[in-house]
N, C-alpha and C positions, 0 to 999 in steps of 0.2 A: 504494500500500500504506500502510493507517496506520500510523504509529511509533508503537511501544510500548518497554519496558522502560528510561523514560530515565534514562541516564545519561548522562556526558559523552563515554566511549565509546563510546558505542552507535549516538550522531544525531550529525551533523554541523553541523546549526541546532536551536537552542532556542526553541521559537516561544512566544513573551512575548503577553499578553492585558494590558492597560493598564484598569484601573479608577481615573477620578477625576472628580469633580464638573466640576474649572474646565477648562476646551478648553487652555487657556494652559500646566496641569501637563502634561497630555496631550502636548501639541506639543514641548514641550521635552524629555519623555522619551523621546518617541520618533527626535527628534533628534540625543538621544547616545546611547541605544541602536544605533539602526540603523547607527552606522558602526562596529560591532563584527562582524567575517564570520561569528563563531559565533550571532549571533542575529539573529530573526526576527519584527516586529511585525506578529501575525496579526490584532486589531483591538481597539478602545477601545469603553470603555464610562463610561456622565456618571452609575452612579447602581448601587447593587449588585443590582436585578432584574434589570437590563438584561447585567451582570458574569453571574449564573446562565445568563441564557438563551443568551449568547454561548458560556459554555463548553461547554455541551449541543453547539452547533451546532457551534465551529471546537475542541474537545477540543486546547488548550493543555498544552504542560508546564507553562509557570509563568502565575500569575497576579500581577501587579503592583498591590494594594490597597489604595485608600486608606481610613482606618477610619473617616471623618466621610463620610456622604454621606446624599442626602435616600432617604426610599420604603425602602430599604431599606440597612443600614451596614455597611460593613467586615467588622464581626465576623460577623453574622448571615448575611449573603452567603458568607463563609468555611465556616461550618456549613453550609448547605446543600449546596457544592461540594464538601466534603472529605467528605461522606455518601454523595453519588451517584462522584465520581471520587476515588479514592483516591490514585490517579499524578498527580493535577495539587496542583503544588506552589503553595503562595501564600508574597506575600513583603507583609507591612505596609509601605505607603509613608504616614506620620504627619507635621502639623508640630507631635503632643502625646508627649510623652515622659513620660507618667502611668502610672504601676504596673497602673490598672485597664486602661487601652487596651492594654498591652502584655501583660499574663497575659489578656485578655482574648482576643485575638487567637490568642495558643499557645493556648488551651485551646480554640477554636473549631477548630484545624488550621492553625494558618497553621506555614511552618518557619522565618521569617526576619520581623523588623522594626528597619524604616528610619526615620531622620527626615529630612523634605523638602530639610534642609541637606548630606544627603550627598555627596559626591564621585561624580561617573558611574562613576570606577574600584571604588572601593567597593560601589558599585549592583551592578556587573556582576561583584565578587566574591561576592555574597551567591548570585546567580542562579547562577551556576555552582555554588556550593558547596551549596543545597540539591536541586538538579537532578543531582546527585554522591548524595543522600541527606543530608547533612549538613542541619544549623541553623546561623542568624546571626542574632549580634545586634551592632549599632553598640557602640560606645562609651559613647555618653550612655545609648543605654535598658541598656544593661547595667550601668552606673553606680546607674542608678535601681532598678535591681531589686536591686541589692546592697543600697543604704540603706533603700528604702521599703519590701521581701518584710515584714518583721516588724511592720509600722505594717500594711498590706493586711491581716494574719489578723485582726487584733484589729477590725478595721470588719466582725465579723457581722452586721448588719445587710444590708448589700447584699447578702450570699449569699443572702440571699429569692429575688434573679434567679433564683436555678438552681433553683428550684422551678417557672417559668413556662416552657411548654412552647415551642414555634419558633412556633407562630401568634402565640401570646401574645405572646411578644416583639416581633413584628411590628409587631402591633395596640396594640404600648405606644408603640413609636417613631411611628407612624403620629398615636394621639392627641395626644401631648407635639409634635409640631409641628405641632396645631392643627387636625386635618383631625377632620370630624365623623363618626358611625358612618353616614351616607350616603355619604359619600365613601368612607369604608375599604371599607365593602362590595361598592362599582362596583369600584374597586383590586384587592380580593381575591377579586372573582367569588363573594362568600357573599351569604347576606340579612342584612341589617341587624338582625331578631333575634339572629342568630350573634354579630354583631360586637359586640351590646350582653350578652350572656351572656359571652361572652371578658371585656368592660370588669369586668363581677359579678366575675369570676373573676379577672382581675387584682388589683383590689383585696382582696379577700379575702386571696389570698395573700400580698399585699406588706402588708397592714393601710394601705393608703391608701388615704380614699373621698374625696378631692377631687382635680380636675385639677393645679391650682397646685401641690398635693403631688407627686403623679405627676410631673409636668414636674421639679422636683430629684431627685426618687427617679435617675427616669433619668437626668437630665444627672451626675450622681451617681457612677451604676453602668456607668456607659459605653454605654448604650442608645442618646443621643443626645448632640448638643453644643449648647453657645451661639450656636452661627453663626446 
């Protein structure tokens, strides 16, 4: 029978979905997850397509995500998951404690963000407590959001992003780390006219007609990172 309605009453095991690039975050998260009886690592993911399609197939309560990752990131992986599953809980796993990665992440659906320094016990209060319905946030990003919230309104600028639709974003992150509108195409199963009418279209909206531009915009706006 599938579990629905989760709460911490309800299930017995909270089955955790693990999104992160490095195998090494993976390994060790699931290493001090697993030895807690109320939860359950249903299975990892190196990159947020790969995070979607898994939740589609193994329908997790929580999802454990990291916001830098290649193909597709944190945030934008979050929006798509919290569009189609609305009971599946995400928890930001970050090692940036930046005002845009962290409002950027709530405002996608995520209910909780962590930094990669936390405490396992910590970890494993977050996931309870938004698997409960509840929010968290650490310490430090909550630190940050206190000082930085009023510096974030005054950078209108970046709110261009939220003019740029979910492909678009895609197809921004996808340029800025260099991959050509042949490549994005094969990627996204479109024609390479599409993905060059999207590039029109991004630009337009952001008023950026060069790459090199584009590549700050985003690293910027929190599309993408320096890694």
């Amino acid at each position: 029978m599938q579990k629905s309605g989760l709460t911490q009453s309800s299930v017995s095991t909270i089955r955790v979905l693990l999104a992160d690039d490095h195998a090494f975050i993976r390994q060790c998260l699931r290493g001090q997850l697993e030895k807690r009886e109320d939860i359950e690592i249903i299975g990892e993911a190196k990159d947020g397509r790969i995070a979607v399609e898994l939740v589609r197939k193994l329908l997790p309560d929580v999802v454990i995500m990291d916001v830098s990752m290649p193909n597709l990131n944190g945030i934008e992986a979050t929006r798509h998951i919290r569009s189609e599953f609305k009971h599946v809980k995400i928890i930001a796993l970050s090692c940036y404690c930046d005002i845009v990665y962290i409002t950027g992440m709530f405002k996608a659906g995520a209910s909780a963000y962590m930094l990669k320094d936390c405490t396992s016990d910590e970890l494993v209060k977050s996931i309870r407590t938004v698997v409960r319905g509840g929010t968290y946030l650490c310490p430090k990003a909550n630190q940050t959001v206190i000082s930085d919230y009023k510096n974030l309104l005054t950078k209108k600028k970046y709110n261009l992003l939220d003019k740029l639709s979910v492909r678009e974003r895609e197809v921004l992150q996808l340029l800025t780390e260099g991959k050509s509108a042949k490549q994005i195409a094969l990627e996204l199963h479109v024609s390479v006219k599409a993905i060059e009418s999207n590039r029109r279209r991004i630009m337009e909206k952001l008023d950026v007609y060069s790459i090199p531009k584009l590549v700050k915009f985003a690293i910027l706006g929190g599309i993408t990172s320096l890694e």
